[in-house]
C-alpha positions as CSV (number, residue, x, y, z in Angstrom):
1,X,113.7,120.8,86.5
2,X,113.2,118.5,83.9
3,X,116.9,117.2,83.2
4,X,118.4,114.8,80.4
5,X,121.4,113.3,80.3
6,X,124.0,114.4,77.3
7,X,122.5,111.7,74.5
8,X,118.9,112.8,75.5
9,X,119.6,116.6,75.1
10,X,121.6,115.5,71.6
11,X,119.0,113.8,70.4
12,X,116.4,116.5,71.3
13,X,118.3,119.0,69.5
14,X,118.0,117.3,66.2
15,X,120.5,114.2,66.5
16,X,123.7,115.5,68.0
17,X,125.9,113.0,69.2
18,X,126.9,113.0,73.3
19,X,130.1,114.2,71.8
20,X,128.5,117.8,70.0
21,X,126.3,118.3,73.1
22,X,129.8,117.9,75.4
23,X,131.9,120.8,73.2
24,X,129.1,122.7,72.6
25,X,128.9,122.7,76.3
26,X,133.0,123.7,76.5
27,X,132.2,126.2,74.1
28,X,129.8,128.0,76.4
29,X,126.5,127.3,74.5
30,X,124.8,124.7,76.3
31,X,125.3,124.3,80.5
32,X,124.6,121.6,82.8
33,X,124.2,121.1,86.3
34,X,126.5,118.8,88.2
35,X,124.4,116.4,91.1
36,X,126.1,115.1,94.0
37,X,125.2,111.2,92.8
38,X,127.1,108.7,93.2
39,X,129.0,108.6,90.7
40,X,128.3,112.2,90.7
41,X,126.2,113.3,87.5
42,X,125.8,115.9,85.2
43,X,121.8,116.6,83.8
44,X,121.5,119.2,81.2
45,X,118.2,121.4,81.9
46,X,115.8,120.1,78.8
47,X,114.6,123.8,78.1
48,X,117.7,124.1,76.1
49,X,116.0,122.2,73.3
50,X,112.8,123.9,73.3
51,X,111.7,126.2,70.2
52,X,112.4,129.7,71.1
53,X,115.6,129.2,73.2
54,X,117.3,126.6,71.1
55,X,119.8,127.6,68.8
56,X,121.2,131.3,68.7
57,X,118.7,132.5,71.5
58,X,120.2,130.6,74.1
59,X,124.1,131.1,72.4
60,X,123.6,134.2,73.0
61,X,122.8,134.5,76.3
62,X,124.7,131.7,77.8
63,X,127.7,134.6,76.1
64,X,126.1,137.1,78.7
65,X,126.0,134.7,81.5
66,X,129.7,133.3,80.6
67,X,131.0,134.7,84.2
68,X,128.4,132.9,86.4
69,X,128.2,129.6,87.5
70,X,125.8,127.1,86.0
71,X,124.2,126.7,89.1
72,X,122.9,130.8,88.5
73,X,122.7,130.4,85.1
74,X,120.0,127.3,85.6
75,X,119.0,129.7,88.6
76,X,118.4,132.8,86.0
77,X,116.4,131.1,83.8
78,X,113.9,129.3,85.9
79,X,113.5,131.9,88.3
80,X,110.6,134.7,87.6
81,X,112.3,138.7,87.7
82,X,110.6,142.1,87.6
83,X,113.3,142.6,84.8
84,X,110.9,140.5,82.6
85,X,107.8,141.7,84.3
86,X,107.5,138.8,86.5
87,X,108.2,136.2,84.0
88,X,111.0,133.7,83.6
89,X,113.5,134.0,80.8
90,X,112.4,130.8,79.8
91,X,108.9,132.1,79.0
92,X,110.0,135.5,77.9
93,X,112.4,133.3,75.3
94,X,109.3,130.5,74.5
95,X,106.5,133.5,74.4
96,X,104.5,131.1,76.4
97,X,103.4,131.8,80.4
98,X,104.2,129.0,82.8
99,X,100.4,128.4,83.9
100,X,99.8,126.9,87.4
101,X,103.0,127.9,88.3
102,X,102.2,129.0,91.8
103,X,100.8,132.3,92.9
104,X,102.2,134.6,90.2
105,X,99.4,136.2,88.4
106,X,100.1,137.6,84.9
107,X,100.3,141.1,84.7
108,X,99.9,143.8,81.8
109,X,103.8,143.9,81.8
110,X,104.3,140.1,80.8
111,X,101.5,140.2,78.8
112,X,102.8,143.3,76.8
113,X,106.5,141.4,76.5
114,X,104.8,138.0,75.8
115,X,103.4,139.6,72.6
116,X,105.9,141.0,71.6
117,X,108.5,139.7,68.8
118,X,111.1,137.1,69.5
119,X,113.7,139.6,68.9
120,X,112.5,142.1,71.4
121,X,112.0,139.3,74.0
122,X,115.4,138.2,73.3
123,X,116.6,141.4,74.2
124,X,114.6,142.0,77.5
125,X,116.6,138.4,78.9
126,X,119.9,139.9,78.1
127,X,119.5,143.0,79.4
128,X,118.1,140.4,82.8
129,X,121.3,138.8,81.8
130,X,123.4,141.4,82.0
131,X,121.8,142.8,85.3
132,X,122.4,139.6,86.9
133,X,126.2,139.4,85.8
134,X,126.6,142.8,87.0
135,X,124.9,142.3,90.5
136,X,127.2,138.7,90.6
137,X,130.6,140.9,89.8
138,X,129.6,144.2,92.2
């Protein structure tokens, strides 16, 4: 995971000070994940700044995943699900495939979703979205 601190995520989202990025996080529309440092540490996942889940994308599926943990929500979009035909939410959001990233081969599936528009996309991650909050409340 490529992390960045509160100023670093601010300032890859277009200027926002370490102040916006922290109540945007209370609000529920970024997350971060806490590290055992010492002093312990928060590091905000720098996908959050990327074109394609930036902005309303990713508000509105951090609203889907507001019952989880971050830990599951970093967990959910990194992770690859048949839900998304064995992509990522992150490159089901970006329309982009991971490449070298291990043995996954890309099938017709994510090809079909990964040419499809943003809208659509955004729709098969919160359906994922939803499945996972389901399976976490059951």
């Amino acid at each position: 995971m490529h992390a960045m601190t509160a100023a670093q995520l601010g300032a890859a989202l277009g200027g926002l000070s370490e102040a916006a990025v922290l109540e945007r996080e209370r609000a529920g529309e970024l997350f971060s994940v806490r590290r055992p440092a010492r002093p312990p540490s928060r590091e905000y996942p720098a996908f959050q700044a990327w074109p394609g889940i930036a902005g309303w994308p990713l508000s509105r599926v951090m609203r889907v995943l507001a019952p989880i943990g971050a830990t599951d929500v970093y967990g959910f979009f990194a992770a690859p699900t048949e839900l998304l035909g064995g992509l990522t939410p992150i490159e089901a959001l970006t329309g982009r495939w991971a490449v070298g990233t291990g043995d996954r081969a890309l099938d017709a599936e994510a090809q079909g979703l990964l040419a499809t528009p943003m809208p659509e996309r955004l729709e098969a991650v919160l359906q994922a979205a939803r499945a996972l909050v389901a399976l976490r409340a059951a």
